[in-house]
C-alpha positions, 0 to 999 in steps of 0.5 A: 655730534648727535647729542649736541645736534639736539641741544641745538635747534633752527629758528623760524628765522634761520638762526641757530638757537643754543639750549642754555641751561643744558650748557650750563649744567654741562660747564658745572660738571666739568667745574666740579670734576677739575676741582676734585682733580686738583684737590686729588693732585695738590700734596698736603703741604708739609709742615718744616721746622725753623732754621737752626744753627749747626750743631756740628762743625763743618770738615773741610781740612780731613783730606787736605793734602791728600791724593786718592786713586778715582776709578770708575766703580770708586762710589761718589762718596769717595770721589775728589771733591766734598761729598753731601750725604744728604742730598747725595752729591759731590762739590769740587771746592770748599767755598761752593760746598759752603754755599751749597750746605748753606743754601736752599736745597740743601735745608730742605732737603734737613727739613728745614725751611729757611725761616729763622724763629723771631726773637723775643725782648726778653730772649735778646736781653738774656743773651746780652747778659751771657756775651756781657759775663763772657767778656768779664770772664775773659778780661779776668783770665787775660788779667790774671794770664798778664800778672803770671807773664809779669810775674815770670819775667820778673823772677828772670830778671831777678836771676839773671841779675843774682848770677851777674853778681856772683860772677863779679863777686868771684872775678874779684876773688880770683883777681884777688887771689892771682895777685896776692899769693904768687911769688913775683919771680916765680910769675915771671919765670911762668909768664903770669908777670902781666897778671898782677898788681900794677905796683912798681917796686 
C-alpha cells in the first residue's frame, strides 16, 4: 500500500494524479513474466505420423463361443469383452471395439494422427495397373477353373453314358442266352415258361 501511496499524489485541485510511466513499466514486466510462463508451460508440439492401414488382421472370432470365469483379481485383459493393450481398456461388443480401434484416441495413442498422406498422379496410375492385372489374373484363373469344371462334367457324362451301354449290351445277351439254350419242357417244369420267346408252336 505504501509503495503505491507514492506513485499516487494530490493536486492543487484535489484530484488524484497517477505516475504513468511508473505503471506502464509495472504492466511491461508483468507482460514479459506471462509470456516466459506460457512458454515454460506450452509442450513442444510432437511431430505424429500419417494414418497408415493396418498391417495385421483384427480377431474378433478367437473367443467366440466361449465362457470365462471373471473373479475380481481376473486382470482386465482377460475380463469379458475386447481388450485394447494399447490404450488399456476393455470394450463390451465387437461393433464399438471397431469404432474405438478406428477412432481418435486410439490412433493417437499408436501415434498416429488422423491425416492420410495425399496421393500423387502417378501413385493413382500405378495402383490402377495393379487392380487392372488383378482383375486379369482372376478371369484367367476363373477361365481356366470354368474349362476344368467343364471338363469334369464331361468326362462323367461320358461314363455314365459307356456304363448305360454295356448294361444294354448284357441285357440282351442275358435275354439271349435265357431264350436260346433252355429246353421248353424243362422251363416249364422250372416255372421259366414266361421267360422265353414269345413264339407259339
Amino acid at each position: 500500500m505504501a509503495a503505491n501511496e507514492q506513485k499516487v499524489s494530490t493536486g492543487s485541485d484535489g484530484r488524484r494524479k497517477w505516475d504513468k510511466e511508473e505503471f506502464e513499466r509495472l504492466a511491461r514486466e508483468r507482460i514479459a513474466e506471462e509470456i516466459d510462463d506460457l512458454d515454460k508451460d506450452r509442450e513442444v508440439p510432437v511431430k505424429r505420423e500419417l494414418l497408415k492401414p493396418r498391417d495385421y488382421r483384427v480377431d474378433l472370432e478367437s473367443s467366440l463361443g466361449k465362457s470365462h470365469v471373471i473373479t475380481k483379481t481376473t486382470p482386465s485383459s482377460q475380463q469379458g469383452g475386447y481388450y485394447c493393450n494399447v490404450c488399456d481398456c476393455v470394450v463390451k461388443d465387437s461393433i464399438n471395439f471397431l469404432d474405438h480401434i478406428n477412432g481418435k484416441k486410439h490412433q493417437r495413442n499408436l501415434g498416429m494422427s488422423m491425416r492420410i498422406e495425399r496421393s500423387s498422379l502417378d501413385q493413382v496410375k500405378k495402383r490402377f495397373e495393379i487392380n487392372k492385372k488383378k482383375m486379369e489374373e482372376k478371369k484367367k484363373e476363373y477361365d481356366f477353373e470354368e474349362r476344368m469344371k467343364e471338363l469334369r462334367e464331361e468326362e462323367e457324362k461320358q461314363k455314365a453314358y459307356k456304363k448305360e451301354k454295356r448294361k444294354d449290351r448284357k441285357r440282351k445277351a442275358d435275354s439271349d442266352i435265357d431264350g436260346g439254350e433252355m429246353d421248353p419242357d424243362m422251363a416249364a417244369v422250372m416255372g421259366f415258361s414266361g421267360f422265353g420267346s414269345s413264339k407259339k408252336s
